[in-house]
C-alpha positions as CSV (number, residue, x, y, z in Angstrom):
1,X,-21.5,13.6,-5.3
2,X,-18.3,12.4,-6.6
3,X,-15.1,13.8,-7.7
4,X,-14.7,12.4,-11.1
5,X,-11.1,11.3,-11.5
6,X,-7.7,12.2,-9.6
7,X,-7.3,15.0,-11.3
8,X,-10.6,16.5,-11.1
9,X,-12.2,18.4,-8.5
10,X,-15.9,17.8,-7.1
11,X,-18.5,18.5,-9.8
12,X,-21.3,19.1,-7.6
13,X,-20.8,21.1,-4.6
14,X,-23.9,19.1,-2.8
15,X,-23.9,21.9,0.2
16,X,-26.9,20.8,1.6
17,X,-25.6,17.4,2.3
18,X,-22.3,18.5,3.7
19,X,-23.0,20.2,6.8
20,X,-18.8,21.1,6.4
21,X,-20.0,23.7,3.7
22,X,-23.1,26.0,3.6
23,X,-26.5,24.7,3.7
24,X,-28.5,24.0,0.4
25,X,-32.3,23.8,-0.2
26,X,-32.3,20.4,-1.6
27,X,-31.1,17.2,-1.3
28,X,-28.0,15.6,-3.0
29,X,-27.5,13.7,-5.8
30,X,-27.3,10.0,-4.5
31,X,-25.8,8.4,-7.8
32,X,-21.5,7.7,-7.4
33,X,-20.0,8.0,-10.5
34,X,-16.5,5.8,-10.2
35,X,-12.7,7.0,-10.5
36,X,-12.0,8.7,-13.8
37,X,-15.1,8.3,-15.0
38,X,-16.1,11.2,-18.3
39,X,-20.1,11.6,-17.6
40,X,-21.2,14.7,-15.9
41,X,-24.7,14.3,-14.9
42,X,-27.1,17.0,-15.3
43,X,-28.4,16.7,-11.8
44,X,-25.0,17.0,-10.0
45,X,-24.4,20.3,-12.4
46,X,-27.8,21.7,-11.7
47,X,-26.9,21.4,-7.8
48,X,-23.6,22.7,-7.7
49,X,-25.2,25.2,-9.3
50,X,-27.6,26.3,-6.7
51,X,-25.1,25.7,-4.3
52,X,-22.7,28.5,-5.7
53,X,-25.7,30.8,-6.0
54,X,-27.1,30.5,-2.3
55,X,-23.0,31.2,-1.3
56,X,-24.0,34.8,-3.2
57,X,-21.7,33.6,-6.3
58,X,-22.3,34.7,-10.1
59,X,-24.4,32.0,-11.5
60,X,-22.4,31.0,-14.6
61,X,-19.5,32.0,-16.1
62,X,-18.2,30.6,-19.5
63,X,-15.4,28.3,-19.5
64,X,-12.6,28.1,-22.0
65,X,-13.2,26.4,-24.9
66,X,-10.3,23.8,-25.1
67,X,-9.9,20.6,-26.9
68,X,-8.2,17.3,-26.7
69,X,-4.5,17.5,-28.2
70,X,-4.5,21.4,-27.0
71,X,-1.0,21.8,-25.4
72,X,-0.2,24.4,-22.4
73,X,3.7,25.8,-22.0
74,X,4.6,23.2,-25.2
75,X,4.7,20.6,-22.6
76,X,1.2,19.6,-21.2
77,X,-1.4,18.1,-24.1
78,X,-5.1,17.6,-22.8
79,X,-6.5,14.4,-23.7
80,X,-9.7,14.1,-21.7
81,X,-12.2,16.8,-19.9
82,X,-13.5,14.9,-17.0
83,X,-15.4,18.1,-15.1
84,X,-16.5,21.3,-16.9
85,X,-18.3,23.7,-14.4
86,X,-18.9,27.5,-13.7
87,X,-16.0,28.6,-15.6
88,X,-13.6,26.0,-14.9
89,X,-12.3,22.9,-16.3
90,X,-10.6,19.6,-15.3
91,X,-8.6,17.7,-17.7
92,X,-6.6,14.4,-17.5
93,X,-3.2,15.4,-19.6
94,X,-0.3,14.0,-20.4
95,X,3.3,15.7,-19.4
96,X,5.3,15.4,-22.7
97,X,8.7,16.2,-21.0
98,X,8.5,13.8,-18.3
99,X,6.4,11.2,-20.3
100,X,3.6,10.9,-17.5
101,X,0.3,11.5,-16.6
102,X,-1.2,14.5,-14.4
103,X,-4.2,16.3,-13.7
104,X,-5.3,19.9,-14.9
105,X,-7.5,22.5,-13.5
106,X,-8.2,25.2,-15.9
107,X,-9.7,28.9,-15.4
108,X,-10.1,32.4,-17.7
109,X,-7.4,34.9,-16.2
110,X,-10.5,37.5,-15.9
111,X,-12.0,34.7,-13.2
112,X,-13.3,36.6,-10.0
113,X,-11.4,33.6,-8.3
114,X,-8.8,32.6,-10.6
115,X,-5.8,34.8,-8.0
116,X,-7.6,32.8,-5.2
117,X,-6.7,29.3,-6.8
118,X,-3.5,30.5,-7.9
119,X,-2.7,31.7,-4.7
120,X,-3.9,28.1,-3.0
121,X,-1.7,25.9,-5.4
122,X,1.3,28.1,-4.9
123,X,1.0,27.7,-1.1
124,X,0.2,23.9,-1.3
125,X,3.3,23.2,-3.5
126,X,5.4,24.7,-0.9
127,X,4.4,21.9,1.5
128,X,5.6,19.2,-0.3
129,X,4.0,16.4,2.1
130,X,3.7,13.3,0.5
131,X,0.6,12.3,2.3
132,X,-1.4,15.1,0.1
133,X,-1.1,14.9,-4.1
134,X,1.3,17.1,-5.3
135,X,0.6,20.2,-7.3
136,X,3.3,20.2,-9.7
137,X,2.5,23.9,-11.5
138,X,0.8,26.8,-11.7
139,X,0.9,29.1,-13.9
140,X,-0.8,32.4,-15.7
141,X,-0.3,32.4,-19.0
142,X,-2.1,33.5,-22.4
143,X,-5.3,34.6,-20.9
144,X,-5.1,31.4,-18.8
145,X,-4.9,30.3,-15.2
146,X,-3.9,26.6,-15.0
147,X,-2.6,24.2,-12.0
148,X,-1.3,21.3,-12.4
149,X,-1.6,18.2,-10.3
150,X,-0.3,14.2,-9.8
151,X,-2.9,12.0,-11.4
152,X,-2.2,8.8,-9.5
153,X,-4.0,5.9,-11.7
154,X,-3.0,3.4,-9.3
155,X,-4.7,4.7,-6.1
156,X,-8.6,4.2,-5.4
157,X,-11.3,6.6,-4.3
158,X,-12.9,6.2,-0.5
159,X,-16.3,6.7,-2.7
160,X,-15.2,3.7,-4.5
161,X,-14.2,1.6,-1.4
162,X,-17.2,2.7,0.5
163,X,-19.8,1.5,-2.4
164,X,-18.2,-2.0,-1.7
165,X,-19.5,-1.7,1.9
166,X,-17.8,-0.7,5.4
167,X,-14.2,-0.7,6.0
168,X,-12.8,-3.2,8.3
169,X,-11.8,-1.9,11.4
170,X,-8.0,-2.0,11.0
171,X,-8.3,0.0,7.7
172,X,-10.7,2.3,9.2
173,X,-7.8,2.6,12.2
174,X,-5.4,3.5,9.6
175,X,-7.8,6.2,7.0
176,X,-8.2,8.0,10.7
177,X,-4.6,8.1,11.6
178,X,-3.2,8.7,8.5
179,X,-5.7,11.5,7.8
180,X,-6.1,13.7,10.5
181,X,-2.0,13.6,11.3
182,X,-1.5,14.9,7.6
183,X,-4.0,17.4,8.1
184,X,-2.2,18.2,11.4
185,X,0.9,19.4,9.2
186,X,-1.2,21.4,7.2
187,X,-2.6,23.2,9.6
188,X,1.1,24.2,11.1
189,X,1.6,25.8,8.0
190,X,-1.6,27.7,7.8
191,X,-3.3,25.5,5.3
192,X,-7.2,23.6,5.2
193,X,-8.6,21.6,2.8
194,X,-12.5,22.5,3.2
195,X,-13.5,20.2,0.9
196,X,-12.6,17.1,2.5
197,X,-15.3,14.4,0.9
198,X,-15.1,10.9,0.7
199,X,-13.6,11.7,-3.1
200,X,-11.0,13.9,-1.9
201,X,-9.4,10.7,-0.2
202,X,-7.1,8.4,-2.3
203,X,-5.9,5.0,-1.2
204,X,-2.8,3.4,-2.6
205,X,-1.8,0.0,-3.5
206,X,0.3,-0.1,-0.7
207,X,-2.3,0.8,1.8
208,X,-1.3,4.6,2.1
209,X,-3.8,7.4,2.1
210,X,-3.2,10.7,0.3
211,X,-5.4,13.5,0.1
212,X,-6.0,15.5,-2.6
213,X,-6.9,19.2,-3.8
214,X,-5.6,21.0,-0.8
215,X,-6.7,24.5,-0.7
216,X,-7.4,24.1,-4.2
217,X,-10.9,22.6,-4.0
218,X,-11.8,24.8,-1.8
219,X,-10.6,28.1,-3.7
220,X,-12.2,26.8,-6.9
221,X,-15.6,26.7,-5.3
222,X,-14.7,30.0,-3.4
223,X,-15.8,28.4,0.0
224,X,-13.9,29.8,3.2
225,X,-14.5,28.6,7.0
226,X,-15.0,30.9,10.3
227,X,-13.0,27.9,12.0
228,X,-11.1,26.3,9.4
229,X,-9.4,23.5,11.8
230,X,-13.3,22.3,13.4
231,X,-14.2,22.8,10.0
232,X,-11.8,19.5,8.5
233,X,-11.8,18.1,11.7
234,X,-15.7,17.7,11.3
235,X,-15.0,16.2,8.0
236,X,-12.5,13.6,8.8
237,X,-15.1,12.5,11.8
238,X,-17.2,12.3,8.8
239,X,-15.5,9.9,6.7
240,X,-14.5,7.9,10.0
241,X,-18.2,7.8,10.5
242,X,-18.7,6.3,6.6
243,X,-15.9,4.1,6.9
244,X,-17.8,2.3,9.8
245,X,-21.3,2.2,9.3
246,X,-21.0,2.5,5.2
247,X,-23.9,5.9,6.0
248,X,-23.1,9.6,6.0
249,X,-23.7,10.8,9.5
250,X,-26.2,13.2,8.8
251,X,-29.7,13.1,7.5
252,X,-29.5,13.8,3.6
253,X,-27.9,11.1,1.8
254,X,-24.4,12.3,0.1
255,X,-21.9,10.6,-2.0
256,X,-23.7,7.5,-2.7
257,X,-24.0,6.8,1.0
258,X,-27.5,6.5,2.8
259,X,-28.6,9.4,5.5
260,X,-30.0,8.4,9.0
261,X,-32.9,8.7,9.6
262,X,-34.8,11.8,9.9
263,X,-35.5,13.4,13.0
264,X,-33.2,11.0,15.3
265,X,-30.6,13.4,15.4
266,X,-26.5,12.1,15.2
267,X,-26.4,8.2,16.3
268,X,-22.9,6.5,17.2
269,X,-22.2,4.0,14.6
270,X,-21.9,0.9,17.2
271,X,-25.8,1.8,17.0
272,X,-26.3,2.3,13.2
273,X,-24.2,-0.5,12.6
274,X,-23.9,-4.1,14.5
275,X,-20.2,-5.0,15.4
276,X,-18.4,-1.7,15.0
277,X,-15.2,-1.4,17.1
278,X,-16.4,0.9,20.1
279,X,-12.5,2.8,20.3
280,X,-13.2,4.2,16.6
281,X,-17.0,4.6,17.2
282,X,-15.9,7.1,20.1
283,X,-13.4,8.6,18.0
284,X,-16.0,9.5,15.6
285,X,-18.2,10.6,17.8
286,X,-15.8,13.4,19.4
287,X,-14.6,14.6,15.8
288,X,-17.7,15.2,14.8
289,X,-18.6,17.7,17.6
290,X,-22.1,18.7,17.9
291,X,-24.7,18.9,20.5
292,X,-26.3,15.3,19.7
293,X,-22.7,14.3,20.1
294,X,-21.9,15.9,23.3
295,X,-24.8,14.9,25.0
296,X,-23.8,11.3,26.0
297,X,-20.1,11.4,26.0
298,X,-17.4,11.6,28.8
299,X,-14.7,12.7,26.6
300,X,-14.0,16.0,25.3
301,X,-14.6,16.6,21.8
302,X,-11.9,17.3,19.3
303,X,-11.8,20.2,17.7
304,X,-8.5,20.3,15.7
305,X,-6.8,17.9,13.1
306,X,-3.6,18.0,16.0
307,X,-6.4,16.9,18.7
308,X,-7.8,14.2,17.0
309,X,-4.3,12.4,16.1
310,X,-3.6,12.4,19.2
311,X,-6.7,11.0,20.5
312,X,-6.0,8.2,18.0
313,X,-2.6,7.5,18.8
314,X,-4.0,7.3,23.2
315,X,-6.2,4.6,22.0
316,X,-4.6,0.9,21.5
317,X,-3.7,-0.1,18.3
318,X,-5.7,-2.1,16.2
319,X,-4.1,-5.2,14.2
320,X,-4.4,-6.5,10.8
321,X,-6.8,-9.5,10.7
322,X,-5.1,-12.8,10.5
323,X,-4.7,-14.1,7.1
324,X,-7.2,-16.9,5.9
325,X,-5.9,-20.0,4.6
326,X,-8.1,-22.2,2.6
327,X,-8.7,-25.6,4.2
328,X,-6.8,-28.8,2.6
329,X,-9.1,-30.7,0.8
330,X,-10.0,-34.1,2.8
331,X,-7.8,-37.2,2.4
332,X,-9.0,-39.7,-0.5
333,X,-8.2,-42.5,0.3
334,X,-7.6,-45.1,-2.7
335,X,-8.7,-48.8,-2.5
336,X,-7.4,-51.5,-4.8
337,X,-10.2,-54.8,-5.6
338,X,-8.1,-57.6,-5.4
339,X,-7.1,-58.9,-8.8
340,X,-7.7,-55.7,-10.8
341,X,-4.4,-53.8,-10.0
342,X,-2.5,-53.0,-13.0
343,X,-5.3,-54.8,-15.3
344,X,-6.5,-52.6,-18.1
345,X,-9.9,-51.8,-17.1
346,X,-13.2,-51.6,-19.2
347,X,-14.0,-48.9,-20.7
348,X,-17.3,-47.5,-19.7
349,X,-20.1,-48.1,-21.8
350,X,-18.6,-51.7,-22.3
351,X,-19.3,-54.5,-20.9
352,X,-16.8,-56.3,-18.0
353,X,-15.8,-60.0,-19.8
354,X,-16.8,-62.5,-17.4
355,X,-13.8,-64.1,-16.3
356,X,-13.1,-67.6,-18.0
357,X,-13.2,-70.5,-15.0
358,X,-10.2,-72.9,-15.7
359,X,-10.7,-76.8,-15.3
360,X,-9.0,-78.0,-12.2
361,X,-5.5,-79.4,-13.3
362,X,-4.9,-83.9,-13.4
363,X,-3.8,-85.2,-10.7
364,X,0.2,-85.5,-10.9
365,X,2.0,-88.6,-10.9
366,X,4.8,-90.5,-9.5
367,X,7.5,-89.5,-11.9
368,X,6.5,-86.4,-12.0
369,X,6.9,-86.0,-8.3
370,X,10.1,-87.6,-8.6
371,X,11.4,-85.1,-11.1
372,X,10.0,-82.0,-8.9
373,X,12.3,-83.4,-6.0
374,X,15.5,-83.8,-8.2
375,X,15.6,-80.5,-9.3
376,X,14.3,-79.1,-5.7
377,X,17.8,-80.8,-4.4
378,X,20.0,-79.8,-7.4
379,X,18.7,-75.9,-6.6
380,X,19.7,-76.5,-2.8
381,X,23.1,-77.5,-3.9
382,X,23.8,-74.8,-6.2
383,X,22.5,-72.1,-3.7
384,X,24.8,-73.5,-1.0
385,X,28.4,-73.3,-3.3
386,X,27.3,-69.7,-4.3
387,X,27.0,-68.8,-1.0
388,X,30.6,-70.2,0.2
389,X,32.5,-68.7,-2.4
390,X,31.0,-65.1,-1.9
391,X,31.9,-65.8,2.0
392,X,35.6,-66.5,1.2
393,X,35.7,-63.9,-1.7
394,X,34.3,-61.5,1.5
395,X,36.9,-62.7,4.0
396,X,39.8,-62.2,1.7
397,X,38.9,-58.8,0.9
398,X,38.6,-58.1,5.2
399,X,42.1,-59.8,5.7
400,X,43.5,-57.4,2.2
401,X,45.6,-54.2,3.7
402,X,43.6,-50.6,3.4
403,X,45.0,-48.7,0.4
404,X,46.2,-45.5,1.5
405,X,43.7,-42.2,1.7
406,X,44.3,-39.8,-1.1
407,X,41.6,-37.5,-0.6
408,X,41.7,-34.9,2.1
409,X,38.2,-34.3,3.7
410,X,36.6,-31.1,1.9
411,X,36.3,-28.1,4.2
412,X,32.9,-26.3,3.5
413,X,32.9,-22.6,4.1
414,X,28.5,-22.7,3.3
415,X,28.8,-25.4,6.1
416,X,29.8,-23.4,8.5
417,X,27.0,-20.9,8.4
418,X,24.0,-20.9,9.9
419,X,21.1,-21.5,7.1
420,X,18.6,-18.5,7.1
421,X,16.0,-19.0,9.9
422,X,13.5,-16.3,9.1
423,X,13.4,-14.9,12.5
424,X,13.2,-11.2,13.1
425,X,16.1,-8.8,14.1
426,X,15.9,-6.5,16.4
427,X,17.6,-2.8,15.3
428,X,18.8,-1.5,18.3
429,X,19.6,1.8,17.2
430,X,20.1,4.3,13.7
431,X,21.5,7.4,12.3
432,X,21.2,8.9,9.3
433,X,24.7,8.6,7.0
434,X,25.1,11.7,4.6
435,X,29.1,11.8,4.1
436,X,28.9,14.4,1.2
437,X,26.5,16.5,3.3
438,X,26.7,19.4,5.6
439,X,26.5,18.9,9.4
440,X,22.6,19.1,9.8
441,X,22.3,15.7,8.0
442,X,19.8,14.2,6.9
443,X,16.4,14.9,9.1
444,X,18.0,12.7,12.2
445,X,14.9,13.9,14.2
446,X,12.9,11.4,12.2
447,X,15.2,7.9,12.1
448,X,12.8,6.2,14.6
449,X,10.3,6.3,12.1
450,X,11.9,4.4,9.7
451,X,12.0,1.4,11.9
452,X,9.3,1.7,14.3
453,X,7.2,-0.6,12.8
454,X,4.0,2.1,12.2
455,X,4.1,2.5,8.5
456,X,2.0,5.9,8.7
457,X,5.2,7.7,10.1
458,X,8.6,8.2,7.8
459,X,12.0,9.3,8.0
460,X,12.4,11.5,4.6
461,X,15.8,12.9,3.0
462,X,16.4,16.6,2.6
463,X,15.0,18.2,-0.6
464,X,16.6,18.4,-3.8
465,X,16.2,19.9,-7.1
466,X,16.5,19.3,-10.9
467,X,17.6,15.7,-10.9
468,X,16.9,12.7,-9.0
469,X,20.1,11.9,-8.2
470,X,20.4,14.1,-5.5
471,X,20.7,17.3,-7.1
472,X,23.7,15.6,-8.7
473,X,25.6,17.3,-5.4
474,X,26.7,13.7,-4.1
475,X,26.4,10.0,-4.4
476,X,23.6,9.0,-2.1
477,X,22.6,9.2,1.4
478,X,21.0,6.5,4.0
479,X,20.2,5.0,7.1
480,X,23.0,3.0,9.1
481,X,21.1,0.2,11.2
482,X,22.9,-1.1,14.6
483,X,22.1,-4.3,15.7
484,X,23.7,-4.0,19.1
485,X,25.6,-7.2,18.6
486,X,27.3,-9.2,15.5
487,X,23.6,-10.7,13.9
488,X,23.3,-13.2,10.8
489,X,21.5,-11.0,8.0
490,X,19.7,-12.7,5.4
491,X,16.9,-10.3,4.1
492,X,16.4,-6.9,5.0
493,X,12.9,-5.6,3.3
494,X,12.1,-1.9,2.9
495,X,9.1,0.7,2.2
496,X,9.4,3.9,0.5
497,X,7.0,6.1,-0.8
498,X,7.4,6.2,-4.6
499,X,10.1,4.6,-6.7
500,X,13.7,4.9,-5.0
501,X,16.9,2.8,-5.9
502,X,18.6,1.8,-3.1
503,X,21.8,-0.5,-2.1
504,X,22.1,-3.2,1.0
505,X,25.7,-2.3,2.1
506,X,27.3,-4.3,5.6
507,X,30.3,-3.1,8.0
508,X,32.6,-6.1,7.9
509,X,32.3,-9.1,10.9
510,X,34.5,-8.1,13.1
511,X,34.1,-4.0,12.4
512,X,34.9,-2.3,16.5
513,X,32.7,0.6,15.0
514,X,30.8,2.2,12.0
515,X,32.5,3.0,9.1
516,X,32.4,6.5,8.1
517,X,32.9,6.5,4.5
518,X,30.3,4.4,1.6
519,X,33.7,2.2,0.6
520,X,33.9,0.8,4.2
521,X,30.4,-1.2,3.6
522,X,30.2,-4.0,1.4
523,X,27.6,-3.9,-1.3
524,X,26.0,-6.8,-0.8
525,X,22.4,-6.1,-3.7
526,X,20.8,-3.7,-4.6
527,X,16.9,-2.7,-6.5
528,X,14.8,-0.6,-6.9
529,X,11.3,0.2,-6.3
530,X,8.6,1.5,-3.3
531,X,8.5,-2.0,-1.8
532,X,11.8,-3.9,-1.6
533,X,13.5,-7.0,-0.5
534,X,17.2,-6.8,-0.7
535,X,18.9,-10.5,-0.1
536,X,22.5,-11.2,-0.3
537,X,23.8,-13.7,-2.2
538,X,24.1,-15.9,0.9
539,X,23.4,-15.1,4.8
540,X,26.1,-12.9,6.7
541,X,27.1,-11.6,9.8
542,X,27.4,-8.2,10.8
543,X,26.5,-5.5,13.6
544,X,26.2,-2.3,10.8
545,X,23.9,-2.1,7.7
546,X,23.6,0.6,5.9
547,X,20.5,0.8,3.7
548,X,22.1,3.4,0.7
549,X,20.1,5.3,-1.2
550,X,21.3,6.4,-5.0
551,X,18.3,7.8,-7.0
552,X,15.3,9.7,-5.4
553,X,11.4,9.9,-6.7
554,X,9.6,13.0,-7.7
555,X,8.1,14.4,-4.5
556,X,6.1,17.2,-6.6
557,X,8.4,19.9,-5.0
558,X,11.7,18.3,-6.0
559,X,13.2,15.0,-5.0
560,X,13.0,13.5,-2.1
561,X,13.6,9.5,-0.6
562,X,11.1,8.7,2.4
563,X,11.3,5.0,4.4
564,X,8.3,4.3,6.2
565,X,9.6,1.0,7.3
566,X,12.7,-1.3,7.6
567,X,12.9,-5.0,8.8
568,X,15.4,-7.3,9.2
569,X,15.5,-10.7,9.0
570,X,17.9,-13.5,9.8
């Protein structure tokens, strides 16, 4: 069972195969449809179905009749249902004010859970993580309970990635870590998911992982947990499981993924699965939590989001393959036949002339011998007179005073500086720079982040609302970078999450200390974008950099910068 696009929630509850949910008589559908994809199968509706009834839910309640080009508030026009089920509808729409796409969920206001989703959105906006999809609205209005969502067209379902076959083991590293730490800030703020499937992960272009339908999955399908925290900490052992073996770890099959096999109870995946990195298969093993898990295992299980982070941050970190390079192809050597270099050659299909033999030339004669030696002497002669008078034209020239110089030697500033060497830099320290601000500042608690060279954590700006440009309450805010001593500076590359302008600004060489206002840093480029390289026009020396922020992306719940990584180069 699949969700259908990024803005639609599950269409089939499949309860039997998630063992995260309540237990269904039969098993689940096994077909995966792929992101954004229209077609509800009847099969998947039929078993949602049953699923909803055995949770002691009405069997069917009518959904709204809506159409493509309807329009909600006189801002958001449907253009495509992708999931219509038990009353509520999911619709890909387009925002008209802000000229982008986003996801609605749709309900009757007389739904027996329509204040239960509406209550779940509410409290999901006021999160605002950007590891989880943003819900942008929600809203009662005209007989109608609607939330709306970020569609994000450019990320890709863990379905999707998992029908491909099992994730390597630094990506599976990163799904884990990223996962169950965002789900570790939920849960601080009193929220579960409940419905975390393979299709309730996203993965960006960048390599991020967001999840989405928060709550909101959940509240549509009006399931609820005794132990909401084992619950999603279950799950994400779950999808760690998939992400190795390319199986679901239980015995139905579910979400296009293969069951085990039946009546061998919960295998690690370094046994389902040849090669699997043994940290992770561990790590699996103590998420998921059960008695066939316990059984055989020294560690303790984990039975929280919180627990399970920190069980993968204890473990050592796992590296990016090495990239391949394609061989060179072998050397071909060339081979001239003698005699045929720079002759036209035949043309194939024609046949080679044979080559025409010369008759051997007369025999010479006297006179003609005595001719080849005049003119063999008369050569001699003329070669020797040209070479005395170039010797005494070269002489004269040596013996000629030196003219005097007129040109001064040209002093070279570029010269002087050392060409660009590629090498790292090391940041020795940073603070966050927010001169219009108050004296909190900017998040300082999180700096570290921006530069610690783990892209899952961030250092994020302070919220602000109504317009990207920081609420239009000051210029821009930032990060200023100490290098500990006076470093050449020829790149300095940056990763934020979503599209953020952003300036390279440098202290001056022989700067004792940081500047404290923007006008003591030079601007040295600037760009924008959510992966950046900002190069000045030529390399430079400096101790202070200050990467400066100017316009902010959309967080969902206002605007909001966020650097996940900075490095330096010289």
């Amino acid at each position: 069972m699949a969700e259908r696009s990024t803005a639609a929630v599950d269409v089939a509850d499949n309860s039997g195969d998630d063992p995260l949910t309540a237990k269904a008589d039969k098993a689940a559908t096994d077909g995966v449809a792929e992101a954004q994809d229209t077609a509800d199968t009847s099969a998947e509706v039929a078993e949602d179905k049953a699923g909803n009834r055995q949770n002691g839910e009405q069997p069917s309640i009518e959904t709204p009749e809506l159409h493509s080009g309807h329009k909600l508030a006189r801002r958001y026009r449907l253009e495509e249902c992708v999931t219509r089920l038990d009353g509520f509808s999911s619709w890909r729409a387009v925002d008209e004010k802000l000229r982008r796409a986003v996801g609605v969920h749709l309900l009757p206001a007389d739904h027996p859970r329509a204040r239960s989703v509406l209550a779940a959105a509410r409290s999901s906006a006021l999160l605002g993580d950007p590891r989880f999809v943003q819900v942008l609205d929600a809203v009662e209005e005209n007989d109608l309970v609607y939330v709306v969502h970020e569609w994000l067209p450019d990320s890709t379902e863990l379905t999707t990635l998992l029908a491909a076959g099992p994730l390597e083991p630094h990506d599976a590293y990163q799904l884990v870590s990223q996962v169950s730490q965002a789900m570790a800030a939920a849960h601080r703020e009193g929220l579960a998911h409940l419905r975390l499937t393979p299709s309730a992960v996203l993965r960006s272009s960048t390599g991020q992982y967001r999840i989405r339908g928060l709550a909101v999955n959940a509240a549509l399908r009006g399931i609820s947990a005794e132990r909401p925290q084992r619950t999603d900490t279950e799950a994400i052992g779950a999808l760690l499981y998939a992400a190795l073996t390319q199986r679901w770890p239980y015995e139905n099959d579910a979400y296009g993924l293969s069951g085990l096999p039946k009546g061998v109870g919960l295998l690690a995946p370094d046994q389902v699965r040849a090669g699997v990195h043994r940290g992770l298969s561990e790590i699996a093993m103590r998420a998921l939590a059960n008695d066939g898990a316990t059984a055989s295992r020294q560690e303790p299980p984990c039975t929280t989001p919180d627990e399970l982070a920190k069980a993968v941050a204890a473990m050592p970190r796992i590296r990016p393959p090495e990239p391949e390079f394609p061989a060179p192809p072998e050397y071909q050597r060339t081979t001239y036949q003698q005699g045929t270099y720079g002759r036209p050659q035949p043309r194939p299909g024609i046949a080679a002339a044979q080559p025409v033999v010369a008759p051997p030339a007369p025999l010479q004669s006297r006179t003609g011998k005595a001719l080849k030696w005049a003119v063999s002497a008369l050569l001699i002669a003329a070669l020797g007179l040209g070479s005395w008078q170039i010797a005494d034209r070269l002489l004269d020239q040596k013996n000629a005073p030196e003219p005097p110089q007129t040109t001064q030697p040209q002093n070279n500033e570029d010269d002087e500086k050392d060409p660009a060497s590629g090498k790292p830099v090391k940041i020795v320290d940073a603070r966050d720079f927010d001169p219009q601000g108050t004296d909190g500042g900017e998040n300082p608690h999180q700096i570290k982040n921006a530069y610690d060279g783990d892209p899952s954590t961030s250092w994020q700006t302070s919220r602000y609302d109504r317009y990207s440009k920081f609420g239009n309450l000051k210029d821009g805010v930032g990060i200023i970078l100490d290098l500990g001593t006076v470093q050449q500076v020829a790149k300095v590359e940056v990763t934020f999450q979503g599209t953020t302008s952003v300036e390279l600004r440098t202290a001056p060489e022989d700067a004792s200390s940081q500047p404290d206002q923007p006008d003591g840093y030079t601007k040295q480029a600037e760009t924008s974008g959510s992966q950046v390289s900002l190069v000045p026009a030529k390399p430079l020396k400096t101790r202070y950099v200050l990467v400066w922020l100017t316009d902010l992306p959309n967080s969902g719940a206002g605007y909001r910068g966020q650097i996940s990584d900075i490095k330096i180069t010289s």
